[in-house]
N, C-alpha and C positions, 0 to 999 in steps of 0.2 A: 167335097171331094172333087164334083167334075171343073169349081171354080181351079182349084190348083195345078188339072191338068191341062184347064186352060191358057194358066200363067206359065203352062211349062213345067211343073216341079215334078218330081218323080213322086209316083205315089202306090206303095203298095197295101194291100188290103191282107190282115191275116183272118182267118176263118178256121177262129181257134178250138171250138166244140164240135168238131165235123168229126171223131174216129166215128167208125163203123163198130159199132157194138155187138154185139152175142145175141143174135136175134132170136135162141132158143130158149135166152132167157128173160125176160121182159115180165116189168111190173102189169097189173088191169090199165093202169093210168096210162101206161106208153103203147099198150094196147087200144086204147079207146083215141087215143092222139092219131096215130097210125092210121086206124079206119076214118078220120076228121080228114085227113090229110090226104083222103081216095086210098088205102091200100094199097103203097106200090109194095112190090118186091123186096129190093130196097131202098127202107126209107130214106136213110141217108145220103145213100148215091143218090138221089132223087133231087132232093136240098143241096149235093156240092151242084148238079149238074144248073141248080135254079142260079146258084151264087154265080157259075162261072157263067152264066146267059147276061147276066145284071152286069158284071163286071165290061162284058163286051162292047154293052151297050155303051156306057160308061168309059171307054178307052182308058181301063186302070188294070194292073196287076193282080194277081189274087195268089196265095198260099194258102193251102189245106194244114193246119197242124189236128194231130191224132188224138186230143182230149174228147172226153164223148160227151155227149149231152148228158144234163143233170137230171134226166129223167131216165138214164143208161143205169147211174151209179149206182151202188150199194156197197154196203160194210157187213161182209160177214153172210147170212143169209138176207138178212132186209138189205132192202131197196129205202134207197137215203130222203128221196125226193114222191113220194107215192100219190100225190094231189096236186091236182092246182095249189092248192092254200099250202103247200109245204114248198109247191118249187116257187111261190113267190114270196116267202116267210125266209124266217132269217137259215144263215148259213149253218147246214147241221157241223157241226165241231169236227166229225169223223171225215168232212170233206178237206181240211186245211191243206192235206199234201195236194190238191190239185193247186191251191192256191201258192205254196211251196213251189212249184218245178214252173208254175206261168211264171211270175217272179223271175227264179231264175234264167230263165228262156229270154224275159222280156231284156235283164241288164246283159245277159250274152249278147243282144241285139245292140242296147248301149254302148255296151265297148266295141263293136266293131263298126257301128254307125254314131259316134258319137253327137254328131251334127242333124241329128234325125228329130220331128218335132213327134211324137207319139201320139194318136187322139186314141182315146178309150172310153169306154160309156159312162157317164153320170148314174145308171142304175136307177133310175126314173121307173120306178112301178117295182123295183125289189127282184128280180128274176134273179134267182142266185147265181146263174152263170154271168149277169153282169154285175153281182156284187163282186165276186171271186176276182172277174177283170178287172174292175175299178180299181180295188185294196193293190191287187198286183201294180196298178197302174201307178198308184199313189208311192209305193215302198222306192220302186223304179224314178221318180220324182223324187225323193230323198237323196237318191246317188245324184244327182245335178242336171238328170233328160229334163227335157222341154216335155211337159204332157199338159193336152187338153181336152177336155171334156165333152162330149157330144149328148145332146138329148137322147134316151130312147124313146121313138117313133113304133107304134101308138101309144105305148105306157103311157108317156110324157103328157095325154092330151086329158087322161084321166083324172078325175077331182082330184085336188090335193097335192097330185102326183110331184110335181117339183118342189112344191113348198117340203112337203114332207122328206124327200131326199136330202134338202137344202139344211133343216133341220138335225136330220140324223146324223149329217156331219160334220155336224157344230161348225159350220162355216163363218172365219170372219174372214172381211175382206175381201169377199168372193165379187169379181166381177165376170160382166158375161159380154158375151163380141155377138154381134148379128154381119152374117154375111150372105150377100143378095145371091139368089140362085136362081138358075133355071125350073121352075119347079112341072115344067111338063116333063123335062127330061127325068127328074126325079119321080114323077108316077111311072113314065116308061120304062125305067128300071124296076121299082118296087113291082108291077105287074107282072115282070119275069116268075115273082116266085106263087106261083099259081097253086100250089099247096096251101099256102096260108094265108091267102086270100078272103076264105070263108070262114075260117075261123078266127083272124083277129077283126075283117071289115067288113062279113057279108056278101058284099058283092065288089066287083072290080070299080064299077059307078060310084059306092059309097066309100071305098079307098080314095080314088082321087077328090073327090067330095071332101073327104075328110085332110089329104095333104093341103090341098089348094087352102083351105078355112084354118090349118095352123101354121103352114106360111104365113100369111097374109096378116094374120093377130100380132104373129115376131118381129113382122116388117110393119107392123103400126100404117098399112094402106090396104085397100080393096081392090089398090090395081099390081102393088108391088110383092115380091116375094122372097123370104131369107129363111135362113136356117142360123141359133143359137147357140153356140159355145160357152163353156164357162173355165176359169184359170183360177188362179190360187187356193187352189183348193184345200183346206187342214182337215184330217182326220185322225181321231186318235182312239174310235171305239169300232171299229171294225174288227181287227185285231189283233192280236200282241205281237205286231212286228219286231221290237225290240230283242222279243226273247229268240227270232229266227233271224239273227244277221247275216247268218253262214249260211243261209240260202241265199240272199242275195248281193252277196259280193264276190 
C-alpha cells in the first residue's frame, strides 16, 4: 500500500465490515471478543476510529461501508457465526446475500472505475468475512477488473495457512509478486490498532517481532523486507456464482 503511495497512485482503502450493529443484541462469543478488546462503549466506533489512525499514518484514503461483522450476523433467531471454530469454518449458506450486494458494490466500482487494480484478501486462515471478500473479489475478476490478492497478516503465518487456501482453490497457474516494503512503517501502522494487539500477538514487542520474521522469510534476506501478492487466481468451489449473475452485472 505505502509503496504505491509512494509511486504516486491513488489509493483507497475500503473498510467493508465496519456497520455498527445492534448492540442489544449480541451473541456470548461477541460478547467475550468485546471484553478481549478492553470493553469500549462502542466497539466498532472504536475499530473505524483504529483504521482511520493507520490510514493517517500511512497517507492513504479510507471508506467505511455499513456491512457488519460476521460475529454481528444472524438468521432468524441464531447468530450465524457463534465461535471462533464457526467464524473461521466455512461460509454458513444463510450468509450468501452479504456476499450478493459486496459483489454488486464491488462491479458498481468497476464500471465506474474501470482502470482501477482491486487487491482483496487471499483468506489465509478462512475468516469468513475474508472468504465472503475473496469469492466477491473473484466474481468481480470475471467482469474483466484487474484483482490481486493479499496475504492475511497474522493468519498467513499459521501452519499450513497458505498451502491450505492455495489448495482449496484449486489453483492452477497461480503466481505470486513480492514487493519490497517499509516494514517499520508497517508495524507503525498495525500498532494503531491497540484493541487487537493482545489478542492476535500478545503484546506490541511480539507483533513487530512477528512482522519483521515474516517480512524477511518473503523477501528470502535477514536484512531485507517484502510483502506477497498472488494473481491468477481460479475458483470454482466457493460458490455458485453462475446461478447469481444478476447480481453482478
Amino acid at each position: 500500500m505505502q509503496a504505491l503511495v509512494v509511486q504516486g497512485e491513488g489509493v483507497l482503502v475500503l473498510n467493508i465490515f465496519a456497520g455498527i450493529p445492534d448492540y442489544r443484541r449480541l451473541s456470548p462469543f461477541a460478547l467475550e471478543l468485546h471484553h478481549a478488546w478492553g470493553d469500549p462503549a462502542d466497539p466498532v466506533g472504536a475499530r473505524r476510529a483504529e483504521d482511520e489512525a493507520a490510514l493517517r499514518l500511512l497517507g492513504v484514503e479510507g471508506q467505511t461501508w455499513n456491512l457488519v461483522d460476521g460475529i454481528y450476523r444472524f438468521a432468524g433467531e441464531e447468530f450465524l457465526y457463534p465461535s471462533r471454530e464457526a467464524l473461521f469454518g466455512p461460509v454458513d449458506p444463510r450468509d450468501t446475500d452479504v456476499l450478493f450486494r459486496l459483489a454488486a458494490a464491488f462491479a458498481g466500482l468497476h464500471r465506474s472505475y474501470p482502470e482501477t487494480t482491486f487487491y482483496a484478501p487471499l483468506a489465509a486462515g478462512h475468516h469468513v468475512d475474508h472468504q465472503i471478500t475473496r469469492a466477491a473479489a473473484i466474481a468481480l475478476s470475471r467482469l474483466g477488473a484487474e484483482v490481486i490478492f493479499y496475504e492475511d497478516f497474522p493468519y498467513v503465518t499459521e501452519a499450513a495457512a497458505l498451502e491450505e487456501v492455495r489448495a482449496e482453490l484449486g489453483a492452477v497457474g497461480v503466481e505470486s509478486i513480492t514487493v519490497p516494503i517499509d516494514v517499520e512503517a508497517k508495524i507503525a501502522a498495525i500498532a494503531q490498532y491497540k484493541s487487537q494487539i493482545g489478542v492476535l500477538f500478545e503484546t506490541p514487542e511480539q507483533m513487530a517481532e512477528k512482522v519483521r520474521s515474516y517480512a524477511a522469510m518473503v523477501a528470502g534476506s535477514t536484512s531485507e523486507f517484502a510483502e506477497r501478492y498472488w494473481v491468477s487466481l481460479k475458483c470454482d468451489r466457493l460458490f455458485d456464482l453462475k446461478q447469481s449473475q444478476d447480481h453482478f452485472s
